[in-house]
N, C-alpha and C positions, 0 to 999 in steps of 0.2 A: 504494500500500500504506500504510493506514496505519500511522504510529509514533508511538514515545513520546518522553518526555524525557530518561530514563535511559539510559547504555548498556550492553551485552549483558555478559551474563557477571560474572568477575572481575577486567576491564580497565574501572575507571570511566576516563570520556572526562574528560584536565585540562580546567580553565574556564580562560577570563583570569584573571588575578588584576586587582580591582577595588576591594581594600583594601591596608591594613597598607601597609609598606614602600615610599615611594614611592622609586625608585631614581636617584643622582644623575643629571645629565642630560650625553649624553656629545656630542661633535661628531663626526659621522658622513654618511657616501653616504645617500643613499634605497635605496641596496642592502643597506647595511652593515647600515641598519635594519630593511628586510624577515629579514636572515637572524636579525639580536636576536628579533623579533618572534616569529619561527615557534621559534625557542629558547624563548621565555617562555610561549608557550600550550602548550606541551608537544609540540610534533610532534617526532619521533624519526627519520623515515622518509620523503624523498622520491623520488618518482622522476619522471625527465625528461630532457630530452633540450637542449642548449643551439642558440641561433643569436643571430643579432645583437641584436636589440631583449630580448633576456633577458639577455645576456651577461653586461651589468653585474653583475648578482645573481650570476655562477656564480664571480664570484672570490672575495669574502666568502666563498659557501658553505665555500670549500677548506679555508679555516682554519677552521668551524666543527668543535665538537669532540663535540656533542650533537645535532646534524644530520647525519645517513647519507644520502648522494646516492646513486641506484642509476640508472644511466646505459641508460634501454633501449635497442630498436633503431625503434620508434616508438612516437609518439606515443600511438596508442591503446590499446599496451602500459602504457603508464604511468596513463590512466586506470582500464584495468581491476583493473593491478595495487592501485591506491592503493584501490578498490572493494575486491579482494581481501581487503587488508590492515584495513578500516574494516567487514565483514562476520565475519572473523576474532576482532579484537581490541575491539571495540564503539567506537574512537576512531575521532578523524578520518582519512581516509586523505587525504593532499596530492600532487598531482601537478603539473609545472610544463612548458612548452613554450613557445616564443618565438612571434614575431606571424604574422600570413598562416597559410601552412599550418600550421604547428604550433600554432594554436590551433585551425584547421578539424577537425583529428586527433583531438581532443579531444569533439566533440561527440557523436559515439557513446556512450563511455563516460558522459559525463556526460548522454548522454540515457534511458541506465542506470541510471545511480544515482538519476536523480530520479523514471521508474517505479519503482523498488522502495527509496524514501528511505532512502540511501546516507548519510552522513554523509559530504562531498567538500566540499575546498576544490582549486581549481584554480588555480593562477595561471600567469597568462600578460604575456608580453610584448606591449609595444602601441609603434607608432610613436612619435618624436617628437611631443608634444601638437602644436606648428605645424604639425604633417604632418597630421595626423588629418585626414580627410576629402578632401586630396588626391590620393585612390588612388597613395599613396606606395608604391616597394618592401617587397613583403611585407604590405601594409597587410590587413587584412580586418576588419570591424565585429564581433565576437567576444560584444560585450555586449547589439551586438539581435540576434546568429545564437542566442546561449542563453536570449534571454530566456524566451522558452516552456518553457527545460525546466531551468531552476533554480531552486531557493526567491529568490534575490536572486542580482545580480549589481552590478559596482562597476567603476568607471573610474576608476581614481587617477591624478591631472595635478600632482599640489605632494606633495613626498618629506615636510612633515611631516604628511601623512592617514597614512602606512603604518603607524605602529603599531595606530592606530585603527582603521584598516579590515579591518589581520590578524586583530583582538581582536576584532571586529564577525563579519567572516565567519564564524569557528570560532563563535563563540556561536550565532548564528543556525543552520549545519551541524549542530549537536548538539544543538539543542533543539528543542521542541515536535514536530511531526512533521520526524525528521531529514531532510536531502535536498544535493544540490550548492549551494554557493557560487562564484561564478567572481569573483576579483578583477583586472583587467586594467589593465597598468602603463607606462605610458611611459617611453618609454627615459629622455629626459632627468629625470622625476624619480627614475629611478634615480639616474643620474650627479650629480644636485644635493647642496648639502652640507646637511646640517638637523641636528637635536638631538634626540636620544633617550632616554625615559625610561618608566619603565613603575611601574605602569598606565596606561594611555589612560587617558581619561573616554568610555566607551561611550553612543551617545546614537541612541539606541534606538525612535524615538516609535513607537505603534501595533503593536510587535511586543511582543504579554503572553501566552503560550500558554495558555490553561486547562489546568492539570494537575487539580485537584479536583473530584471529578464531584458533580454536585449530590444532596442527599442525599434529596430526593423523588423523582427518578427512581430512586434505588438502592434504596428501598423499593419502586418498583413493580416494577420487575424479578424483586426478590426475588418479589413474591408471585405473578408471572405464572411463574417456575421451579418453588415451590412447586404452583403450581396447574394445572401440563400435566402430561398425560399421555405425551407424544413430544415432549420437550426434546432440542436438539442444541446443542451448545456448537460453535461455527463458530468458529475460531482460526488467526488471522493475523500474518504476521510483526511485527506491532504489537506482539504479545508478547514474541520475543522485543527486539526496539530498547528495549522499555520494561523489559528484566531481570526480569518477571514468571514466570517459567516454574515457580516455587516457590509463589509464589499460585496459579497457575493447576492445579499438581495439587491444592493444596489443597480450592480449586473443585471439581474435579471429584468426587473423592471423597467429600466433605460432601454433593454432591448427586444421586452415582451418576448420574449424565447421561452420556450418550455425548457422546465428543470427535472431532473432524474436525480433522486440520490441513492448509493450503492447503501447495501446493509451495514458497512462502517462508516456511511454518513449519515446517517440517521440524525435529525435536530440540524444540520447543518446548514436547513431553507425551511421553514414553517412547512409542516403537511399540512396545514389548511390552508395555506398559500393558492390561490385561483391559477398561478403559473406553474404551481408542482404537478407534475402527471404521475409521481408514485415511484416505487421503487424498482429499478430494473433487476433480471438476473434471471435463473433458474425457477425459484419460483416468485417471482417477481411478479408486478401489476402486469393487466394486457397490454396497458395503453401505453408506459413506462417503454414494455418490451418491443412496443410494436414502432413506439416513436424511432429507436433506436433505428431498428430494423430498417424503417422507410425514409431517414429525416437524410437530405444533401451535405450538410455539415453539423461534426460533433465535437462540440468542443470541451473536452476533457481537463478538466482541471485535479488536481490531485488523486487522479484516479489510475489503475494498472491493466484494466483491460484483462480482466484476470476470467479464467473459463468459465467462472459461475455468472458471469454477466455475458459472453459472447458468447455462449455457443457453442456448436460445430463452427472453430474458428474462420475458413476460406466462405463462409456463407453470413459471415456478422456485418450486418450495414454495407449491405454490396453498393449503393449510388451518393457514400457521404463522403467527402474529404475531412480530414482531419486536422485537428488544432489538439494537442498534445503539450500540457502543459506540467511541470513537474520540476521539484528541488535534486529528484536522483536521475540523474541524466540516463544512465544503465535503464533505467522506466521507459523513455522516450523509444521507440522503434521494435522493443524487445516483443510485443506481442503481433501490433499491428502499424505499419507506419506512416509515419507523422507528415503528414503535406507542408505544416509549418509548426516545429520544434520549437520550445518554450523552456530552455532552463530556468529555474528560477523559484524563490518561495510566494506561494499561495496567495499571500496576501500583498503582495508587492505586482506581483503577475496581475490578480483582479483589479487591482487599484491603476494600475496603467492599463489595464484596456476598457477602463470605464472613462477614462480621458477619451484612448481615442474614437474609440466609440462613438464619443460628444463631438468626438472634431469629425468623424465623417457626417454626422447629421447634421453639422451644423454646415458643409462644404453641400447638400443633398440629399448623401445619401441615406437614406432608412429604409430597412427592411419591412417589406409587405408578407406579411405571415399569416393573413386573413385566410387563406384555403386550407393551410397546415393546421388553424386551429379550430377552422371547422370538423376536417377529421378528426383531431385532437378530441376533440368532447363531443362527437358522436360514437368515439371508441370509448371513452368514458363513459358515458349516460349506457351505453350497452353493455359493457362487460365492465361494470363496479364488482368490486370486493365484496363477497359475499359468505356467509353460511348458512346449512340447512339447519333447524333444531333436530335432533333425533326422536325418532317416532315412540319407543319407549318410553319417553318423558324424564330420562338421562341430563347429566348436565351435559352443553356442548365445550368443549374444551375451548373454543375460539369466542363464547359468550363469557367466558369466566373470563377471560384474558385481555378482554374488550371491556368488561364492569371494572376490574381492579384498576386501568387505565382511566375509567371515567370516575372513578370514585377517590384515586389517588389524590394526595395534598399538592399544592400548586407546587412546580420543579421539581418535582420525586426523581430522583435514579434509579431507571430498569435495568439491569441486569440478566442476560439468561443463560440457559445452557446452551444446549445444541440438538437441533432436530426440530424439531414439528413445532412444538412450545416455542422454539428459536425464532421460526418464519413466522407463527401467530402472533407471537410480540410484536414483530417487525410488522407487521399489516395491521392492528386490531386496535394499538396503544396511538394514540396521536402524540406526535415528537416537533415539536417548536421551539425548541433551545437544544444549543451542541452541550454536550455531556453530558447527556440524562439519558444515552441509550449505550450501553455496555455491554457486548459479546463479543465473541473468538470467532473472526470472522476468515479468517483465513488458513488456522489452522483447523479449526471446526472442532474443540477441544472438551471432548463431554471431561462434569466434572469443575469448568471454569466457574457456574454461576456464584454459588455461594461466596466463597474464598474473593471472589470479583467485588462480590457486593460488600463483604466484609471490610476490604480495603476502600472502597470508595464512603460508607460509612465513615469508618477512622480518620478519611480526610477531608471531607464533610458532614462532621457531627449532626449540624443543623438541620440537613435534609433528610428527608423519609427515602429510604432506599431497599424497592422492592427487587426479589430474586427469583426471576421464574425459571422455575426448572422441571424436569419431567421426572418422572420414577426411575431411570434407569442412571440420567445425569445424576440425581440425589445421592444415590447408593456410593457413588466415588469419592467423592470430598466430607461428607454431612458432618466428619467429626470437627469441623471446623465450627459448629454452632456451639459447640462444647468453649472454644474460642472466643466466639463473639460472648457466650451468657458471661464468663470469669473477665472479661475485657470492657465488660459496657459498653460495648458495640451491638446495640440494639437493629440488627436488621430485620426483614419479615421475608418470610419465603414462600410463594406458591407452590404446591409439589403439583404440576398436572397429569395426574396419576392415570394411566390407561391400561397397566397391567402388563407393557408390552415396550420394547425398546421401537418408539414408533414411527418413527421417518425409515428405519430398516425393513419395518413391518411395511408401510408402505410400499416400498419397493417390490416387494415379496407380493403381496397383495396385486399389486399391476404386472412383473414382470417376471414372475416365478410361480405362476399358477395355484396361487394362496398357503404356497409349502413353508408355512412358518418355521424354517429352523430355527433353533435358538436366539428366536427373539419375545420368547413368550416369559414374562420375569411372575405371572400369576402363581404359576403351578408346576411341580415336578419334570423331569425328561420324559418321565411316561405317559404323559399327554401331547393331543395331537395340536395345541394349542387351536383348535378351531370351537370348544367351547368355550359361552360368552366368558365376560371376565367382567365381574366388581373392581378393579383394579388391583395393584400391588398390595396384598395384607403380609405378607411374607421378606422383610420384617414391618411390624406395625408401628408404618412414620408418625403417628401420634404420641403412642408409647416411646418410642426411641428418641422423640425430638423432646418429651418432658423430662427422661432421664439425662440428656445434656445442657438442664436450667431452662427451658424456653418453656414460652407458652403454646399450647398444638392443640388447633380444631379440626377437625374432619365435617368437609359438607359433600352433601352427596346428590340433594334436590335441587331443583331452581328457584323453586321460591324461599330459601334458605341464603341464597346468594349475597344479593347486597347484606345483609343484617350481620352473615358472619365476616365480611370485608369491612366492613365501616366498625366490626372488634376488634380486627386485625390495626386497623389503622388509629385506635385507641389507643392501645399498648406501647408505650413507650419506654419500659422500663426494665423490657428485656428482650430476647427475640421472640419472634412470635411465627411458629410454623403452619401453613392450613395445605390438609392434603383433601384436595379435590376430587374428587372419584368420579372420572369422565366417563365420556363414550369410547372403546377402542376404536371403532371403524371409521373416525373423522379422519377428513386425510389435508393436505396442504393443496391450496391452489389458489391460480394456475401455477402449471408446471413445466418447464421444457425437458423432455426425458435426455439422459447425458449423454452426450455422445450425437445428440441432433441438429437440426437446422434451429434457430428461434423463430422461423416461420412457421415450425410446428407445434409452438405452443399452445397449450388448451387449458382453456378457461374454467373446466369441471371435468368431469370423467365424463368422455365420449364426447365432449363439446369444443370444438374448433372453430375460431373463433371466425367469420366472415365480413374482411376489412375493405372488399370493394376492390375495387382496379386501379391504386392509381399509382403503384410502383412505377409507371415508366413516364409519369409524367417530368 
């Protein structure tokens, strides 16, 4: 995903300090110093879990008085949550775990955050530098397990690198396109004595982001916006990383363009915006999919063109040119390429082509988009986002998901896992401010919700931050609520419980002849999972969510609904669990099946959708 340099929101990301005040120089551990360090770049907030080769560091921590340690129950807890909390609050999220397995636990999340460029520093513990390489207790290579899925990674062996390499990582994390840092620490330069003072001297060679986008392509741009007829503004979570989302209505209304936002830009344009046509992708809106599909130019702003939104790639927007817009140049060309190239950060990119924009309207020219948008909203008015209730009288999974949305405290942060619950979120919740929609959108990480929400909680206390997740995501992380109850980190969670791991089910259901293999989470291997299902009892998320301090409802009816969500949303004082007892058989739509054209998208089962003739106008 592309990002910017900025961070989200109202939470700008602290820098190093790299001037002014140089501070006297104190005699100190290599631990004492790691915990000064993460004091001085501004982190507030870690979470982690101690063992031997990090230990060093967790004594300093105790007397830190501007560092909060939030003690999970694993490891991958701690990534997610520090994801949570750096998706939340546009800073860094920092997460910490000792050598061998606690840094293997780590790579999940960190293989998360670097699909959807997370601003994450991690730090871990590392053997004795003399041990390194002798498959010492606990030992595990950590810094070539992440290489592939970090922006940089760093091996500290001499305790006076640590100021350096803290002030290196964070910068690097938060700048140009954000993403993980892993810095990995030897016991003994923990335990060593050294001298501390701050600023570093950052030294930096070959790392210069281009944030300023060149000013001949933002003339071209402008005039190939100016001069379509089916322009689609394609917007990616790049926008919001880059704090743009204010340029970007501006954008769009100057230029009446329809706007698309990917599943990690969710808030990043009002969805009740009259110029939003919804979300594109696999299972994305029709209109969203279709505009894509049929519009002359798309002009992509922090987005990657990544296959859950194209398609069967040689068949994606066959009659559009492209405007490609992005902080990580390696983005530009790698999927689909770019008629006119845009390096540059997000918000600097939008802010010069709302200029010239202005100056071709003002020299002429302005685009007539009156036939595009009459398509536009007769594909809307036809194929709206919809559900059936179930004939049963079952709750619908997509109406629960749609009330807690509507019933939500104003700015709530959502949260989800991954699967069905994932895309009903993303369709059902209306999202009109950036950071209030939180998912693993390109790793696809069941397991992320809770630990996600936990952290975005912790670093917005203020806000109501709900967790939708399904019964199969639940069962992966859950002991993290054990976390939030000991931690006063009050989140709430929806379990959308269908009995059934169900975006697999899904698939199985359409394109494996309804042979449920093991995705049936109700009942034993000895069933053929084709009887009904009351959802997941096995274990009972009630009972298991009161044994870890929270509070836990079960609703099961409709007319139950609002009454036990408006309890949920009472509850301030600890977490608060409600397991839902859906329909299994609801299923996600529309859907482009993988590996197709997006002209074959359908609107419902067996429903295609019929958008008229006017591709080859």
């Amino acid at each position: 995903m592309p990002m910017t340099e900025q961070a989200t929101g109202a939470h700008p990301q602290p820098r190093p300090r790299s001037g002014g005040h140089q501070s006297a120089p104190e005699h100190v551990t290599g631990a004492q110093s790691l915990i000064r360090s993460l004091e001085e770049v501004g982190a507030d907030t870690v979470f982690g879990i101690p063992g031997g080769a990090i230990l060093p560091a967790y004594d300093p921590l105790m007397d830190s008085t501007r560092v909060r340690h939030v003690l999970v129950r694993h490891e991958q807890g701690a990534g997610h949550a520090a994801t949570g909390y750096a998706q939340a609050t546009g800073r860094v999220g920092v997460c910490m775990a000792t050598s061998g397995p606690g840094a293997t636990n780590l790579v999940t999340p960190i293989a998360d955050a670097h699909m959807d460029s997370v601003p994450l520093v991690a730090i871990t513990g590392q053997v004795a530098s003399k041990a390194i390489g002798t498959d010492a207790f606990q030992e595990a290579d950590i810094v070539g397990i992440t290489m592939p899925i970090t922006k940089h990674n760093f091996l500290v062996t001499k305790a006076e690198d640590i100021p350096r390499i803290i002030a290196q990582a964070f910068h690097i994390a938060s700048t140009g396109r954000p993403g993980p840092v892993l810095v990995d620490i030897a016991k003994d330069a923990l335990q060593a004595k050294t001298t501390f003072s701050w600023p570093p001297t950052m030294d930096l060679p070959g790392y210069r982001p281009v944030t300023k986008p060149h000013a001949k392509q933002i003339r071209e741009a402008a005039k190939l916006i100016t001069g379509a007829k089916r322009p689609v503004l394609y917007v990616g979570g790049g926008v919001i990383k880059a704090g743009a989302t204010a340029e970007l209505k501006v954008l769009a209304e100057l230029t009446g363009a329809p706007v698309t936002t990917t599943l990690m830009a969710l808030g990043a344009f009002p969805d009740g915006h009259p110029l939003h046509v919804g979300m594109p992708g696999m299972h994305g809106a029709v209109t969203a999919v279709t505009a894509l599909q049929k519009a002359d130019l798309i002009v992509a702003l922090g987005a990657r063109f990544d296959d859950r939104v194209t398609g069967k790639l040689d068949s994606f927007a066959p009659y559009a040119k492209i405007v490609h817009a992005d902080i990580d140049p390696a983005e530009i060309g790698k999927n689909r390429a770019a008629d006119v190239p845009i390096v540059g950060d997000a918000r600097e990119v939008i802010a010069d082509l709302v200029q010239a924009v202005q100056k071709e309207h003002a020299e002429g020219h302005q685009g007539d988009y009156s036939a595009w948008w009459k398509d536009l909203s007769r594909w809307r008015e036809t194929y709206p986002l919809g559900y059936d209730q179930p004939e049963d009288g079952s709750l619908s999974p997509q109406q629960v998901i749609e009330r807690i949305g509507q019933l939500a405290p104003e700015g709530t942060v959502f949260a989800a896992g991954v699967g069905q619950h994932q895309m009903w979120a993303a369709h059902f919740i209306q999202y009109d401010r950036p950071a209030t929609w939180l998912n693993s959108g390109g790793a696809g990480t069941m397991g992320y919700a809770v630990p996600a929400a936990m952290g975005a909680k912790a670093g917005t206390p203020e806000k109501t931050v709900w967790a939708i997740d399904g019964d199969g995501c639940f069962q992966m992380t859950n002991q993290e609520l054990t976390t939030c109850a000991l931690n006063n980190i009050p989140i709430k969670v929806a379990i959308i419980n269908n009995g059934a791991l169900g975006m697999v089910r899904q698939w199985q259901t359409l394109f494996y002849n309804q042979r449920y293999s093991n995705t049936v989470l109700h009942s034993g291997p000895e069933a053929d999972g084709k009887q009904p299902s009351a959802g997941t009892r096995v274990p009972d998320f009630v009972k298991l969510s009161e044994a870890m301090g929270c509070y836990a409802i079960r609703c099961e009816r409709p007319e139950d609904l609002d009454k036990v969500i408006e309890e949920a949303n009472s509850i301030n004082d600890r977490p608060v669990v409600v397991d839902f007892i859906v329909h299994e058989d609801a299923m996600v739509w529309p859907m482009v099946a993988a590996g197709t054209s997006n002209d074959e998208i359908m609107a419902a089962r067996d429903v295609r959708p019929d958008f008229g003739d006017n591709e080859d106008d």
